[in-house]
N, C-alpha and C positions, 0 to 999 in steps of 0.2 A: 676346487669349486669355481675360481675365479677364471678357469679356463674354461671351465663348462658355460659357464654364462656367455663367454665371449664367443664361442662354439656356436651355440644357438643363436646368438646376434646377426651372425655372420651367414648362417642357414635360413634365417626368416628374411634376411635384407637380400640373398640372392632370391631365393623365394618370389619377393615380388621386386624384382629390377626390370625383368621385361614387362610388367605394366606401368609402374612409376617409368619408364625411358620413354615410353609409346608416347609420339606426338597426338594432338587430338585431331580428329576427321578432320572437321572444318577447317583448321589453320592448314592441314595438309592438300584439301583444295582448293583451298584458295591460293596456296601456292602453285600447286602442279597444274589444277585443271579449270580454275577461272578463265583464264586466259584464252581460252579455245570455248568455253561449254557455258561461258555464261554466269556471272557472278552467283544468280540465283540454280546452276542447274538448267537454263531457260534455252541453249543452245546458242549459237551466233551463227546469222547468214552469212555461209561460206568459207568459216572455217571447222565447225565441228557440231553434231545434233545434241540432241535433249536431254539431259539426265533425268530433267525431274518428268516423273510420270511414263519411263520409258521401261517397257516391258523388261527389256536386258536387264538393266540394273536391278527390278524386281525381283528377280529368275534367284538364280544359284551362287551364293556366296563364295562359290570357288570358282567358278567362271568369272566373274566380275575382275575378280583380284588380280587373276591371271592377266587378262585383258591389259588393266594398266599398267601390270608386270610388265609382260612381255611386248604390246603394243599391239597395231594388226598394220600390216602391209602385205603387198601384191596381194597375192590372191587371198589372203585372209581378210582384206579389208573389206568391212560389212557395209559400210556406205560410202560407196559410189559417188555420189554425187559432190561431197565435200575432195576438193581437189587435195586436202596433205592427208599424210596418214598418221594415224593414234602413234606417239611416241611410245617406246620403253621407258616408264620409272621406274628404274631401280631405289626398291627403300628394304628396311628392317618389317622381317614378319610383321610386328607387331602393329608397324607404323599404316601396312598393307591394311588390316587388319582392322584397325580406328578407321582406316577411311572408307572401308567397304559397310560399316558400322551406318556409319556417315551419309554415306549413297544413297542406304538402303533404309534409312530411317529419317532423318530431319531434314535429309534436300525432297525424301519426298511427300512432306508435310504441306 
């Protein structure tokens, strides 16, 4: 009995480990993407455009993710005008996941 219990412990606490480990949105842009796009989402002249309010980020939850997955350069890169291009962050689904959470919901409040 005493191994059953410890069974199930062990089964509910993998269960929810990939949500308990997920970083929350906001801390994770404000680490990765403040820096370019704007504390609020509001963009910076000259280094990176708008999050809050911008069609993209409203669009497709798996488009979004991808994007700061993988980044966009040469000829993927969407705007022009900002002379670097979208870095690759590489993070854990989950953390992906919180922040697209994030994009799509409270930065564009």
């Amino acid at each position: 009995m005493r191994n059953i219990i410890w069974l199930v412990a062990l089964v509910v606490s993998l269960a929810f480990a990939g949500t308990a480990l997920a970083t929350d949105g906001a801390e994770t842009f404000k680490a990765k993407c403040a820096a370019c796009h704007g504390k609020a989402g509001e963009g910076m002249k000259g280094m990176a455009p708008a999050l809050k309010g911008n069609a993209f980020v409203k669009g497709t939850a798996a488009d979004v993710k991808k994007t700061f997955l993988e980044g966009r350069a040469g000829a993927a890169k969407k705007y022009k005008e900002f002379p670097i291009e979208m870095p690759k962050n590489p993070m854990a689904d989950a953390d992906a996941d919180s922040l697209v959470k994030f994009l799509q919901g409270d930065l564009q409040k």
